[in-house]
RODO-2510 file (C-alpha; in nm, 4 decimals, decimal comma):
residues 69
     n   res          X          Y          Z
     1     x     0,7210    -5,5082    -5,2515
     2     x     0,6727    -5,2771    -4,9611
     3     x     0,7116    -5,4091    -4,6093
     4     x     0,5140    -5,1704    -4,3231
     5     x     0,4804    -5,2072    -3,9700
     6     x     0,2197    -5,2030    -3,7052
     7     x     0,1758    -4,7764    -3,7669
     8     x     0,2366    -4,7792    -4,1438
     9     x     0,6204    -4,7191    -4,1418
    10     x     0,8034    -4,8833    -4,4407
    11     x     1,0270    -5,1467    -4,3389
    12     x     1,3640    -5,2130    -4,4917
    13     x     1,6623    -5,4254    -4,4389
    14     x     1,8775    -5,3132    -4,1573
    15     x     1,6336    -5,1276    -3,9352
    16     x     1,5714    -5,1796    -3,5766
    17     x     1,2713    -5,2331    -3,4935
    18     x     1,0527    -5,2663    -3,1177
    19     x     0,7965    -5,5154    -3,0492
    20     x     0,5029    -5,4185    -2,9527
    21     x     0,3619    -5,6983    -2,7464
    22     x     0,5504    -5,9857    -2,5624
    23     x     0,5335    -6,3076    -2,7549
    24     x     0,6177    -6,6534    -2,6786
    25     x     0,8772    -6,8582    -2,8955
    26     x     0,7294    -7,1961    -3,0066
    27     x     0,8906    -7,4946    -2,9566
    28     x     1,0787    -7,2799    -2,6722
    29     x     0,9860    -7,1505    -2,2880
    30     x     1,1519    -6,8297    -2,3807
    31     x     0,8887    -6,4539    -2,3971
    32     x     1,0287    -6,2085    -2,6146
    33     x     0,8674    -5,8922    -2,4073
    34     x     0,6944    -5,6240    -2,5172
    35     x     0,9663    -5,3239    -2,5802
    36     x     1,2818    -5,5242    -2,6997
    37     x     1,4690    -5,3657    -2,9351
    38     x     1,5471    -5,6174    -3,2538
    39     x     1,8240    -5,4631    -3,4363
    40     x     1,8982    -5,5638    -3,8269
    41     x     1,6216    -5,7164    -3,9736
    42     x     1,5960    -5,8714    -4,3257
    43     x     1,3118    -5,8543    -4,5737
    44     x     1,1370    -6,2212    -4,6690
    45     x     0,9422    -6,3107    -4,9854
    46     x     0,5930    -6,2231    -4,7686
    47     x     0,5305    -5,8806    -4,6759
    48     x     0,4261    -5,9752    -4,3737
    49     x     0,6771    -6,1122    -4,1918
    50     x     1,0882    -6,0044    -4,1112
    51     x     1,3893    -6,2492    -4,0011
    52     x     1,5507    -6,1554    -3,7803
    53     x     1,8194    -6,2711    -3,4867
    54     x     1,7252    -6,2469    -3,0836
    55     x     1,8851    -6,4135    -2,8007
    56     x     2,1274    -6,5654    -3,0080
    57     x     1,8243    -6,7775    -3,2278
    58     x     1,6903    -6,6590    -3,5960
    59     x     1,3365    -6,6254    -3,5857
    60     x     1,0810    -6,4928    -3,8365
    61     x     0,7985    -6,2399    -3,6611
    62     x     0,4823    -6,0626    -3,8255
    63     x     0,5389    -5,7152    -3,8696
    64     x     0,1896    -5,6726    -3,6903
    65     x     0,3807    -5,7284    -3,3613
    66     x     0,6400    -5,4599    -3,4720
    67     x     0,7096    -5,0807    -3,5325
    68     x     0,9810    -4,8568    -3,6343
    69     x     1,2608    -4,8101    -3,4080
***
């Protein structure tokens, strides 16, 4: 399975990676804005989505949101 980003980068576990648009968190008033750096990321099952830990919470995020840090 190969995991790619918003430009076509591959993905893989342990990269950093920079959003590319500010998001809110359901269930949450907290924006994740555009530009944060989210640094080691883990690989799901779908190749469209990463885990990954921000402001202390672990959230899953499409990798349409995200490129290559």
């Amino acid at each position: 399975m190969v995991v790619k980003d918003s430009n076509g980068n591959q993905l893989n576990n342990g990269d950093s990676v920079i959003l590319i648009k500010s998001l809110p968190v359901k269930g949450t008033s907290i924006t994740l804005k555009k530009g944060t750096v989210i640094k080691n990321i883990k690989l799901t099952e779908d190749d469209a989505e990463v885990d990954c830990k921000v402001e202390k919470m672990r959230i899953v995020l499409k990798t349409e949101f995200l490129k290559k840090g």
